[in-house]
N, C-alpha and C positions, 0 to 999 in steps of 0.2 A: 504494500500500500504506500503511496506516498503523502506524505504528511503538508497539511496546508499552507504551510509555512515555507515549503523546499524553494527552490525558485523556480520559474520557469525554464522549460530549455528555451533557447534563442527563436525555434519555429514557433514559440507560441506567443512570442514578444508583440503585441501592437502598439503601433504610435498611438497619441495621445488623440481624442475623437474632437475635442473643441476646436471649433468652425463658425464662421458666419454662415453658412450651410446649415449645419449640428442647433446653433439656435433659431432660426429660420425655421425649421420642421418642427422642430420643439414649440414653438408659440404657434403654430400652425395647429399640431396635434391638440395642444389644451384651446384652441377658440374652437372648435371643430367638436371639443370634447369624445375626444378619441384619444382610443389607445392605442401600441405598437407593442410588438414581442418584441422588438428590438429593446424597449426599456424593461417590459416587464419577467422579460428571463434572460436579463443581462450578457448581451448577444457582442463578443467580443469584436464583431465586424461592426456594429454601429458607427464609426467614425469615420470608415469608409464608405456605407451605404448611403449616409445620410450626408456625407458631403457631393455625392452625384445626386443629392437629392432622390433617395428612393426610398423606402420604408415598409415593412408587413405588418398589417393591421390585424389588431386582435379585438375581432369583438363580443358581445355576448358577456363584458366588463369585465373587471381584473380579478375579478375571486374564482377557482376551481373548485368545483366538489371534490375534486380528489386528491392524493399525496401522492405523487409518486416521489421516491427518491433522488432523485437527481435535479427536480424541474424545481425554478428558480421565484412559480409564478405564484402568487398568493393564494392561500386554503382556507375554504370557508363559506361562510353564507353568501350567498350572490345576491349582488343588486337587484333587483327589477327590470326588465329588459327596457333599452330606452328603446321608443318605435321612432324616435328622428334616427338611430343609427345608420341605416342604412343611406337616406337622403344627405348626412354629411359626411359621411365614408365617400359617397360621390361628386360630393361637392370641392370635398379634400384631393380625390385620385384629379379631377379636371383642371382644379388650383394648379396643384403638379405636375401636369403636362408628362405624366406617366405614360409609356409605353405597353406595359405589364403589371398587374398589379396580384401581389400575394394576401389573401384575406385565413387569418387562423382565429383560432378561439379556443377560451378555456373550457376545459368538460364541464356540460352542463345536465347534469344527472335528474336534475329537480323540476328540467322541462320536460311536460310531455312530447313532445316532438328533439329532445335535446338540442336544442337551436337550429336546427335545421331550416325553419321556415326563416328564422331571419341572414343564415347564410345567401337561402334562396333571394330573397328580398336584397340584396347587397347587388347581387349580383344583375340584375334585372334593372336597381337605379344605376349602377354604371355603366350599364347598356345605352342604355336612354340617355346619357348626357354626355357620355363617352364611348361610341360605338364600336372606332378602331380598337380599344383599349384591350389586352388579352386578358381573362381573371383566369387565375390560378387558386383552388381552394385548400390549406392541408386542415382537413376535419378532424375532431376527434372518432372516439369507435362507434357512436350512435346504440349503443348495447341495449338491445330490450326497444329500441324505438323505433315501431314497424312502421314503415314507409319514408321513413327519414331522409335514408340515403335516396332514394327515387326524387323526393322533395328537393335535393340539392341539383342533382345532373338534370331536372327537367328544365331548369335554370340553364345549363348550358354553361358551366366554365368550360375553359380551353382545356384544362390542368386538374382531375383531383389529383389528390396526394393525402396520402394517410401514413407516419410513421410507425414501425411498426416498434423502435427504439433499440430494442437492443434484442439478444438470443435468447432461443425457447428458454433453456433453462435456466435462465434470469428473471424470468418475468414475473415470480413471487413477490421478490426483495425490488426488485428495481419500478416494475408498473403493476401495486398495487391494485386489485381494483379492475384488469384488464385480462385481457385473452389473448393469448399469440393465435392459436387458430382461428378466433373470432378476427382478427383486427386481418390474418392472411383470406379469409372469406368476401371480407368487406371490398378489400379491393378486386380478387376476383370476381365477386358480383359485379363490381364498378365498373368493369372493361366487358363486361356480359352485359348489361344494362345500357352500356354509352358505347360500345366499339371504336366510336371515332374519336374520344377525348384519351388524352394521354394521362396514364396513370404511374403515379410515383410512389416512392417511402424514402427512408431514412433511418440508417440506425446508427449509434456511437461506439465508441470504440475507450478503451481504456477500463473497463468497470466489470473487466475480470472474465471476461471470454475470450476466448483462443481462437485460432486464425481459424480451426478446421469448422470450428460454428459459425465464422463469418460467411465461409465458404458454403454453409448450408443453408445460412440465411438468404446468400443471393438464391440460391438455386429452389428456397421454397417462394421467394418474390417471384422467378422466371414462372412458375409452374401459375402463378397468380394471378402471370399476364400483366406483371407491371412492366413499365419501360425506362425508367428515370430513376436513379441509384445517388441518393447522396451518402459520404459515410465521414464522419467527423470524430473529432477528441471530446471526448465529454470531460467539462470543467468542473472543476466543483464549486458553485456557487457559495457556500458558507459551510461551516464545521457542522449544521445540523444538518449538512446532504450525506452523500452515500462517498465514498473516501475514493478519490482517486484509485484505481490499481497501478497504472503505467500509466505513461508518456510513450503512445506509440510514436516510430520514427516516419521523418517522408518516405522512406526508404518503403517502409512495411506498406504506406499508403499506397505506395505506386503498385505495391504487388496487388491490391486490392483491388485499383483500378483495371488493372489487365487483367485479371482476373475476371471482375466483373463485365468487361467488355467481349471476352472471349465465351461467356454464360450468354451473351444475344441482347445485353443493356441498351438503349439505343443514345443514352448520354448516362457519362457516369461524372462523380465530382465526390472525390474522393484527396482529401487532405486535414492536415490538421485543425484548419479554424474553418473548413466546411462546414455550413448549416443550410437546411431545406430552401429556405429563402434566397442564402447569398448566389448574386446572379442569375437568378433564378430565369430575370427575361432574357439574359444572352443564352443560356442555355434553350430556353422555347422556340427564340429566334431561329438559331442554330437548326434544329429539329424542324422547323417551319421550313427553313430554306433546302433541306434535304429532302422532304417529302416533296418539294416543288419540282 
């Protein structure tokens, strides 16, 4: 395990994120009354995202019914759902002269629908006000919530994405609360459901599984009909998360990546401060321009 206090190795070093950029979106987000996962699970690319002016929004507000281990983002009772959310999500993506936009959310267990209707609703006012715009959704699992996910895709993102975080036999200690086969069903239904919309995950790296689980993780994502691999260092946000195991190297990343590419990935992104989000629209792009 490594201890909180060790130092970083040099790959995991970012520059400092303040920016006349970095404050810009910041007073954006609070008049807009929005949130981003870039602040609320302490996203160590923030000072790079946000100074090309980009951001992932996190709506459905800042409290999660659930704990998992490692995640950064507050537990507990949930607000009230605001119904302006979705009208200023789009008011915000058009402000920003956005490209692509990434929309996630805390698990919302207490809704009948687990947020689902207001993903859809997100989605449908950034159409309307921004039509080039590509939306990109990473959901949570929707568990118990029949029709949820149909609810999301009849909206029409370009992009689901559902992480599935880390190896089957983690998924006790690390995502309380969840299902590895539920969450590997979810997006095989999603690519059974929507054929034409490209489907993603994401899982971390460091928190004490072995390369040969990564390697069955890509290959139960293949079998799921995902297409889109990101694979990151999970941090540890404070001494009450779950304790670093390692500091994997670029080295080990790169093998994952080719790896992953040689398993049928059709974009992979695979490195240390890799997260679901970053670059998310050059990757789409990319993928866009290849199927062209």
């Amino acid at each position: 395990m490594v201890d909180i206090h060790t130092r970083k190795p040099e790959w995991l070093r970012v520059r400092s994120y303040f920016s006349e950029e970095y404050n810009d979106i910041r007073k954006l987000m609070r008049g807009h009354g929005l949130c981003t996962v870039c602040e609320e699970a302490a996203c160590p690319n923030i000072g790079e995202c946000w100074k090309k002016r980009s951001a992932a929004f996190l709506i459905l507000g800042d409290t999660c019914t659930r704990g998992c281990a490692f995640c950064n983002v507050k537990k507990g009772v949930p607000p009230l759902l605001n119904p302006q959310e979705p009208q200023e999500l789009a008011k915000t993506v058009e402000s920003m002269k956005l490209a692509h936009v990434v929309i996630t959310s805390v698990t919302r267990d207490d809704l009948p629908d687990g947020g689902a209707g207001q993903f859809a609703a997100c989605i449908k006012e950034i159409n309307k006000r921004s039509p080039s715009v590509s939306v990109e959704v990473l959901t949570p699992d929707f568990q118990r919530k029949e029709g949820a996910l149909q609810t999301v895709l009849d909206a029409k993102p370009e992009v689901f994405n559902h992480n599935l975080e880390t190896i089957r036999r983690l998924y006790p200690e690390v995502r309380k609360g969840a299902d590895y086969d539920h969450s590997l069903h979810l997006l095989a239904k999603a690519k059974g459901l929507a054929p034409d919309i490209y489907t993603k995950s994401g899982v971390m790296v460091g928190l004490g599984e072995t390369k040969q689980e990564i390697f069955a993780v890509m290959d139960d994502l293949r079998s799921a009909g995902v297409e889109i691999l990101t694979i990151g260092q999970y941090l540890r946000p404070s001494a009450s998360h779950r304790e670093v195991d390692r500091y994997v190297t670029p080295e080990e990343f790169k093998e994952y990546e080719i790896a992953a590419k040689e398993k049928g990935f059709k974009a992979v992104s695979a490195s240390p401060l890799t997260r679901s989000s970053h670059n998310a629209g050059e990757v789409f792009s990319a993928l866009v321009s290849k199927k062209g």
